[in-house]
N, C-alpha and C positions, 0 to 999 in steps of 0.2 A: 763037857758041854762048852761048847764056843758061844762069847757075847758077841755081836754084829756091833760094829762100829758105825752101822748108817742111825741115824739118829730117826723116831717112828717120825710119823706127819705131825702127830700134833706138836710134836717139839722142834721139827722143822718150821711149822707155824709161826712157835714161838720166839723162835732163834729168829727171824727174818724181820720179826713184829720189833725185838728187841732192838735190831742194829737198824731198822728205819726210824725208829724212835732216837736212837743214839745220834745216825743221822741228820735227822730235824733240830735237836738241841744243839748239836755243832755249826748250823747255823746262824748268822747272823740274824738280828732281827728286822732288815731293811729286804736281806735276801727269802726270808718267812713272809715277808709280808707281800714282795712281788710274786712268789709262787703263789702265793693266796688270792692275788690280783687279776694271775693267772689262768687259774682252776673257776674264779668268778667269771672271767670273760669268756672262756672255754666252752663253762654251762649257759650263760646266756647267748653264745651264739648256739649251740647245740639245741636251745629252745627256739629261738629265732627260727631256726631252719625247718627242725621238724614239727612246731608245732604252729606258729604264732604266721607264719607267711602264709601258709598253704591255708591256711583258717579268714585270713585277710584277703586270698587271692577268691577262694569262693565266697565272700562273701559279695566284693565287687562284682563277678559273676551274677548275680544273684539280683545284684539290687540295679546290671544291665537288662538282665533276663523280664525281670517287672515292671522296667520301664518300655521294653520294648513289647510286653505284652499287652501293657495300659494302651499305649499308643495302636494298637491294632484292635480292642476294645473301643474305644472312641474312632475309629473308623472303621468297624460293622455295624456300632448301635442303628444307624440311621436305613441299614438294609434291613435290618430284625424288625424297627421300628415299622417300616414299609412293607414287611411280611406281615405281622402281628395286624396290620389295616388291611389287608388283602385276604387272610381269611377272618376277619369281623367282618367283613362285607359280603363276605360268601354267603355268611347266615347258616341257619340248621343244615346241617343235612340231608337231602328229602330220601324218603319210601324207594319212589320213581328212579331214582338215580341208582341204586340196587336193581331194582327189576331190571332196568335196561342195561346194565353191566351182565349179568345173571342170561338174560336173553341173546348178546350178544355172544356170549360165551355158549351157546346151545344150550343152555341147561334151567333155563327159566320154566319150562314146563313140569321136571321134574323134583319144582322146588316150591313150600306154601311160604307166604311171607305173611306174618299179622303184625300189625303196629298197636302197641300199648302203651301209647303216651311216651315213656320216655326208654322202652325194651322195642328192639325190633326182634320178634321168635322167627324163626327159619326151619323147616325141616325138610331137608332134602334125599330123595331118593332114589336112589344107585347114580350117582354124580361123577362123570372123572373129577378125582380131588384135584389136579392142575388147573383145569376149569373153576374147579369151589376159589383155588388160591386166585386166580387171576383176576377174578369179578370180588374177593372182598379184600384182598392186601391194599389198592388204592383208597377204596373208603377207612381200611385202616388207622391210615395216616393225618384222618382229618383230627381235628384235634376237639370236634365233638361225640366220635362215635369212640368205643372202645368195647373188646371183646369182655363179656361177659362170663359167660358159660358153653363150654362146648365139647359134644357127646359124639364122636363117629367112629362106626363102623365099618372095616371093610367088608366088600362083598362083592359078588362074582368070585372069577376064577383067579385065585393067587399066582397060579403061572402068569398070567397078563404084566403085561410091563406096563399099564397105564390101570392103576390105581384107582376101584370106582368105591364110592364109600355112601353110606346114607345114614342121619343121624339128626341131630338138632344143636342151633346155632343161638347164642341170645348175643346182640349187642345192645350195648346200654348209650340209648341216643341224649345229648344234651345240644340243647342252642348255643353255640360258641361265646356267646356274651354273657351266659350264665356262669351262676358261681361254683365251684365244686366241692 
């Protein structure tokens, strides 16, 4: 049996641990204390760079980003301000304003409308739904009316490319100056 003269890892380890140790004690202690000086400024720029700039550079980002968004804030409030008075002044919503979107649309005959104080009910049947969407998407948007509940059906022929549906509709009406 042959021993190997390479020495394992862990006693390479040891051996390397040994003579940097040996090393370090053979120096001075002016020349210890500049490596030390060294290795300190080394890590602190090593921090500087990857952590401590790029952390300072979004933050200035950031705190340009909110001042330029305040400043764009403080000039819309006075359009929002002059919206928000343009529909308070509109008022409720009326009935009327349905039917005649509804009729203009062709489809006012094929539709009942009842007003319940604060529910408009709808039942309409066999409707192009593009028609249904066109005559209530604008009342949509008012900021007293909002969809409630809603049941439709298609019918006719599914091969058709225009969509006829019948079903029932509930929007729930408020006076824009009311509370919610």
């Amino acid at each position: 049996m042959t021993v190997s003269k390479t020495p394992s890892p862990p006693s390479q380890a040891a051996a390397r641990a040994a003579a940097l140790k040996q090393w370090w004690q053979g120096l001075a202690s002016r020349e210890r204390l500049a490596l030390q000086l060294m290795a300190l400024a080394l890590l602190a720029a090593t921090l500087w760079v990857a952590w401590l700039e790029p952390t300072l550079k979004q933050r200035a980002h950031w705190h340009e980003e909110l001042a330029r968004l305040q400043t764009q804030a403080r000039q819309l409030a006075p359009m929002f301000q002059s919206r928000r008075q343009q529909q308070a002044s509109a008022g409720a919503p009326h009935l009327a304003t349905l039917e005649n979107k509804l009729a203009a649309e062709g489809i006012g005959a094929a539709t009942e409308l009842h007003d319940d104080g604060t529910q408009w009910r709808m039942q309409v049947h066999n409707v192009p739904l593009d028609a249904l969407w066109r005559a209530l998407l604008p009342l949509l948007t008012q900021p007293g009316v909002a969809l409630q509940a809603m049941t439709l059906d298609r019918t006719g022929d599914e091969e058709n490319a225009v969509a006829r549906v019948s079903g029932s509709i509930v929007l729930a009406v408020q006076p824009v100056g009311a509370t919610q």
